[in-house]
C-alpha positions in Angstrom: -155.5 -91.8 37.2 -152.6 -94.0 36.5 -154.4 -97.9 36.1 -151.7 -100.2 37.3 -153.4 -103.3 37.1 -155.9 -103.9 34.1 -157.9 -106.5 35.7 -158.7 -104.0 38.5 -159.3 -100.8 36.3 -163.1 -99.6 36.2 -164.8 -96.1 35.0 -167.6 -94.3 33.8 -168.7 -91.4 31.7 -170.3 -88.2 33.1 -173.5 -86.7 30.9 -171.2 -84.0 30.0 -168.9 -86.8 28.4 -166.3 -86.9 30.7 -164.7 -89.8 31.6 -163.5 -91.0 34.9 -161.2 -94.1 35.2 -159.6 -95.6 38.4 -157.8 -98.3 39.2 -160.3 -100.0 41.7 -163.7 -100.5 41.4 -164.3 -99.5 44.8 -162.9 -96.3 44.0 -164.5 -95.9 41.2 -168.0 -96.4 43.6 -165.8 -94.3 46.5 -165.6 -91.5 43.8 -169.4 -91.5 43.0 -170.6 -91.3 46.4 -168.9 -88.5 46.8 -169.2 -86.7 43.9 -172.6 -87.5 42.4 -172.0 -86.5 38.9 -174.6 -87.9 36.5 -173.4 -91.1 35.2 -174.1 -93.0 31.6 -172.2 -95.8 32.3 -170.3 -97.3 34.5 -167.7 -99.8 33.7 -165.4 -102.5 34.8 -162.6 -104.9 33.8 -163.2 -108.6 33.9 -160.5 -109.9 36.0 -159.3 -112.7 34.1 -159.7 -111.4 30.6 -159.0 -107.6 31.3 -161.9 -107.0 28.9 -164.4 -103.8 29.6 -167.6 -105.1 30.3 -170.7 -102.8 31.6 -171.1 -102.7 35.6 -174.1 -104.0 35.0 -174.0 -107.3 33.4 -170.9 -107.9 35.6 -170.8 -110.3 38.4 -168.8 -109.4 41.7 -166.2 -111.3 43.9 -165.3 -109.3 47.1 -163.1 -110.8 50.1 -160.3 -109.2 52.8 -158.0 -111.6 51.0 -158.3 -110.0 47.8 -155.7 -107.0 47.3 -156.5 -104.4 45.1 -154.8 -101.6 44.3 -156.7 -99.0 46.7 -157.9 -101.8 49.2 -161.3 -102.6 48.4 -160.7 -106.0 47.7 -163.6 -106.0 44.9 -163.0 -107.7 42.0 -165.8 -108.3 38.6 -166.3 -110.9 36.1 -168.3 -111.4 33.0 -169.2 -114.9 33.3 -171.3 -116.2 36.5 -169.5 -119.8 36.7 -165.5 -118.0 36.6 -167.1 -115.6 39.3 -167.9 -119.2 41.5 -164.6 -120.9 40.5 -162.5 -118.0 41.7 -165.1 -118.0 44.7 -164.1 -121.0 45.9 
């Protein structure tokens, strides 16, 4: 997967230590309903920064006016108050 847009990117690693990346976290979540592999980790880009950061600890902005690069319109961020601020 080509990732276009950093901020967007997201991926995760298979038990067998394969990695899948994407350039949309809702494709990334798209993917792993489908395919059910067995996941370590998933992770995501914080928009702003473009830093990997797990899925986990990351907090998530989702709207019709955000455009992402498959459509999902999903975007994460590291920090809690940045998530609000771009919010609003």
């Amino acid at each position: 997967m080509i990732i276009s847009e950093a901020r967007f990117a997201a991926a995760y690693y298979t038990q067998d230590g394969d990695a899948r990346r994407f350039d949309d976290i809702g494709g990334m979540l798209s993917h792993h309903a489908e395919h059910q592999e067995d996941v370590t980790r998933f992770w995501v880009h914080d928009y702003e920064t473009e830093e990997w950061i797990p899925a986990g600890e990351a907090v998530y902005v989702s709207g019709n006016e955000l455009h992402t690069p498959m459509g999902f319109g999903v975007v994460a961020f590291s920090n809690p108050q940045r998530a609000q601020d771009f919010a609003a």
